[in-house]
C-alpha positions as CSV (number, residue, x, y, z in Angstrom):
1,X,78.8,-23.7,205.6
2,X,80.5,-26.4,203.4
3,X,83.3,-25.5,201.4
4,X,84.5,-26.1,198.1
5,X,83.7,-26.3,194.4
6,X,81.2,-28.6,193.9
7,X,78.4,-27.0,196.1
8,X,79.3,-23.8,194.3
9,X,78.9,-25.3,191.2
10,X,75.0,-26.8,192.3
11,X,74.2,-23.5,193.3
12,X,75.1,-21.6,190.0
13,X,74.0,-24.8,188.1
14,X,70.5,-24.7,189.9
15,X,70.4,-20.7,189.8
16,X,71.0,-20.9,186.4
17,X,68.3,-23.4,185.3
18,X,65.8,-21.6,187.6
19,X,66.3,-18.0,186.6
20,X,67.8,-18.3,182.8
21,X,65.2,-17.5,180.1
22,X,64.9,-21.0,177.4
23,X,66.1,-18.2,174.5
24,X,69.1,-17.8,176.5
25,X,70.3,-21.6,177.7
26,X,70.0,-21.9,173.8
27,X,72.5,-19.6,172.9
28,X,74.7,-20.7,175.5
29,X,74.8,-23.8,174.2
30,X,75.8,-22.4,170.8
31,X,78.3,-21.0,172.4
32,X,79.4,-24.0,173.8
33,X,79.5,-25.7,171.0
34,X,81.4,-23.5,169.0
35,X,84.1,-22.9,171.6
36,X,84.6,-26.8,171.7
37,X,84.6,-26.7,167.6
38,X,87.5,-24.0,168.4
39,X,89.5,-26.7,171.0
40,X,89.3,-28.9,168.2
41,X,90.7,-27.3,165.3
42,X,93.2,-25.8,167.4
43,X,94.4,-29.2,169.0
44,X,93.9,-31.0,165.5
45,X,96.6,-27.9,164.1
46,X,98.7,-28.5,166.9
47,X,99.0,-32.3,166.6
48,X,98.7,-32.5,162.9
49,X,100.4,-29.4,161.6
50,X,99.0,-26.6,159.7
51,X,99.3,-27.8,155.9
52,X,96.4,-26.4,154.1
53,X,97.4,-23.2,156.6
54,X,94.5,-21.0,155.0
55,X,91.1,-23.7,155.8
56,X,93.3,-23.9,159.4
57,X,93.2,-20.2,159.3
58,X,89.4,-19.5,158.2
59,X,88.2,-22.3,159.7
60,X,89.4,-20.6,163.1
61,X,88.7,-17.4,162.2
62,X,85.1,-18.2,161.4
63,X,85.1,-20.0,165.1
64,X,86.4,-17.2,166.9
65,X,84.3,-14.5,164.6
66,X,80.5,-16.6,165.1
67,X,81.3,-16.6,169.3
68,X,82.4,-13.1,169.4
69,X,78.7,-12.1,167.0
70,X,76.8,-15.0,169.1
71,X,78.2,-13.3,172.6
72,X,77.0,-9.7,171.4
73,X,73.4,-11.8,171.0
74,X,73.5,-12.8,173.8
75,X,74.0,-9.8,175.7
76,X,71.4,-7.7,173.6
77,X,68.9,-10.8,173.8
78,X,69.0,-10.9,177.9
79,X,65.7,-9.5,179.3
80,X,67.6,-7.9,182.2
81,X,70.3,-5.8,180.2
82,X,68.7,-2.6,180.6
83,X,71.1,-0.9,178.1
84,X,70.0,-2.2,174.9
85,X,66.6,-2.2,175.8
86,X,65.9,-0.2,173.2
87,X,66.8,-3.4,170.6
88,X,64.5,-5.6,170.2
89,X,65.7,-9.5,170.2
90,X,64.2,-10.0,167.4
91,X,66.0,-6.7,165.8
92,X,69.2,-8.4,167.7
93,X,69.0,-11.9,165.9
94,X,69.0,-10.4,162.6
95,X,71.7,-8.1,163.4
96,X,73.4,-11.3,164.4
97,X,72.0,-13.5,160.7
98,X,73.6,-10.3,158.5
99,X,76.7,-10.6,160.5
100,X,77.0,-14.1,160.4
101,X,76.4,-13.8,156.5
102,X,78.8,-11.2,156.1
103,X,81.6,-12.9,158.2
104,X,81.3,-16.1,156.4
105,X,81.4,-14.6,152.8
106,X,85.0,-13.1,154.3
107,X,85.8,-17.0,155.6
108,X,85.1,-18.4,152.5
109,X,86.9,-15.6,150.2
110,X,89.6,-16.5,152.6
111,X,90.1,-19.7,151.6
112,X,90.6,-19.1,148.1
């Protein structure tokens, strides 16, 4: 058996294409994305400073807020989560739109 990380990483890399529903990779990738968009601002406040502090602030907080609502998707969304299969994904993503409404209207009240 070989060791090390990189054929741990083909495996879960080639488990996770095979077995990961299309609905799901693209969620992940939202995730993704907003996680970098997170790095970014936070790395931009820490080398730049944090003048206009409240766009830093809800800017962040709006990061942080859309992959905590987008994470809860995800877990309703996956097929093989047995308890909310009572929630349709459908039901799920528009849990997840009103959220992300409601969550922005905050963010952008926050900024003033």
């Amino acid at each position: 058996m070989s060791t090390g990380i990189v054929p741990i990483l083909k495996k879960f890399y080639d488990d996770y294409s095979k077995n990961t529903p299309t609905r799901l990779k693209l969620i992940d990738a939202y995730l993704f994305y907003i996680l970098i968009t997170g790095v970014t601002q936070f790395g931009y406040c820490c080398l730049v400073g944090t003048f206009p502090f409240n766009s830093f602030l809800s800017g962040f907080i709006s990061c942080v807020g859309s992959f905590v609502l987008a994470a809860c998707l995800r877990i309703q969304a996956n097929p093989e989560n047995k308890e909310f299969s009572k929630i349709s994904p459908e039901r799920a993503f528009a849990d997840f739109i009103f959220a992300s409404v409601v969550l922005h209207l905050v963010v952008m009240n926050f900024i003033g």
